[in-house]
VOGU-3710 file (C-alpha; in Angstrom, 3 decimals, decimal comma):
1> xxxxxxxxxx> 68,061/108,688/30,724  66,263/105,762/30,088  63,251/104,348/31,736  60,435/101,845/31,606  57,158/102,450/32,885  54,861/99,393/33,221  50,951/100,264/33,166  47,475/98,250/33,121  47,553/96,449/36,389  44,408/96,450/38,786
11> xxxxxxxxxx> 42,364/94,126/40,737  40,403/91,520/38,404  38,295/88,782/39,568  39,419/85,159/39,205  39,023/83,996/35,480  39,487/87,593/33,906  42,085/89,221/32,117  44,352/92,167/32,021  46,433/93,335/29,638  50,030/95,013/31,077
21> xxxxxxxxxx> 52,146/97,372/29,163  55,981/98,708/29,442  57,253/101,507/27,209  60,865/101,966/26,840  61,757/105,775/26,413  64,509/107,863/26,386  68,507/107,829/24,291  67,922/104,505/23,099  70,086/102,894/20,444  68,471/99,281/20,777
31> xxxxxxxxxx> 66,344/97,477/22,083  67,395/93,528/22,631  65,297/90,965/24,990  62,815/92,349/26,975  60,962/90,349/29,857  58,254/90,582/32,501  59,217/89,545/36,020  56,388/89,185/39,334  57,341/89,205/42,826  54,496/87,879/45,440
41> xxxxxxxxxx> 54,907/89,138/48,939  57,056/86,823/50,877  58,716/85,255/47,543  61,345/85,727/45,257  61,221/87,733/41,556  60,472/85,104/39,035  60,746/85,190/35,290  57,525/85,238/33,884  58,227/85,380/29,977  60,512/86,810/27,806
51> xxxxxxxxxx> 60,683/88,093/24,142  63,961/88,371/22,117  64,514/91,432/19,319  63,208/88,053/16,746  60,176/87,868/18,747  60,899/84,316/19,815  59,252/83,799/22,756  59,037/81,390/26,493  56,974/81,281/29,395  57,170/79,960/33,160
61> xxxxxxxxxx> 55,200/76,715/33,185  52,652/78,151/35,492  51,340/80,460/32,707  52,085/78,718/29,796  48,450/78,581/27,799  47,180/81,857/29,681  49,758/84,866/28,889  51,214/85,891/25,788  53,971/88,238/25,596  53,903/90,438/22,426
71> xxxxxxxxxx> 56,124/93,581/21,557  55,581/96,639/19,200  59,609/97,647/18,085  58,219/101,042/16,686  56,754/102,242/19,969  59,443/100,314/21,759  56,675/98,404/23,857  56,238/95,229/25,447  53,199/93,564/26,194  51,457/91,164/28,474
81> xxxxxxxxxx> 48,047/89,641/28,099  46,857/87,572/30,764  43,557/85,796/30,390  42,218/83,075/33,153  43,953/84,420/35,829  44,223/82,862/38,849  44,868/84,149/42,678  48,300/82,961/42,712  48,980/85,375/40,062  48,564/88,108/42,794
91> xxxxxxxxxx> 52,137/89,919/42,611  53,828/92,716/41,392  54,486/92,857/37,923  58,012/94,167/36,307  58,823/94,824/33,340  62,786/94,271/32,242  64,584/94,866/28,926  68,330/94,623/27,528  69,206/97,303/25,787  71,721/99,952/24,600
101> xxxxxxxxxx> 71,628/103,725/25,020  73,491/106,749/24,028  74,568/107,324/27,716  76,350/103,860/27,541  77,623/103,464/23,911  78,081/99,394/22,910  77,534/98,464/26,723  74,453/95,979/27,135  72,446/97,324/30,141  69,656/95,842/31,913
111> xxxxxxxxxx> 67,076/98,194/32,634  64,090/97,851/35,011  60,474/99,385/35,690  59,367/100,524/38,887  56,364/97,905/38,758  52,647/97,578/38,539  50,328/95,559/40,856  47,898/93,061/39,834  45,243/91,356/42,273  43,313/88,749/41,365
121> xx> 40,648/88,440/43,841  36,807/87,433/44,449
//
């Protein structure tokens, strides 16, 4: 089976940082886009940026010049630094990747992680 476990989230002041992690494990063949979502209470998911398998990358305009999404293909690991954070970057944090697996063969399957919490609070 395949699964993504997001880590690094916590409560940080306004102005810090925090650095999220996902690592992709199990049958996998490949590894294609891979994304980080947030969901604030009350509101919908929303794409927060993404990173194809030729590391080009794009961000949501309300983080553009704060996060950077980076991967590492040999530990099949996405990344998420996020520096001047703000309070309205309170949410839950997911990470998301396409990919394909032994289980599924040539099928393109989009995977999810169960999600880590970040605060930003005073």
């Amino acid at each position: 089976q395949v699964q993504l476990v997001e880590s690094g989230g916590g409560l940080v002041q306004p102005g810090g940082s925090l650095r999220l992690s996902c690592a992709a494990s199990g049958s996998i063949l490949n590894i294609y886009t891979m994304r980080w979502y947030r969901q604030a209470p009350g509101e919908q998911r929303e794409l927060v940026a993404g990173i194809t398998s030729g590391d080009t990358t794009n961000y949501a305009e309300p983080v553009k010049g704060r996060f950077t999404i980076s991967r590492d293909k040999a530990k099949n690991t996405v990344y998420l630094q996020m520096n001047s954070l703000k309070p309205e970057d309170t949410a839950v944090y997911y990470c998301n990747a396409d990919l394909k697996a032994v289980a599924t063969g040539a099928l393109l399957v989009h995977y999810w992680g169960q999600g880590t919490q970040v605060t930003v609070s005073s």
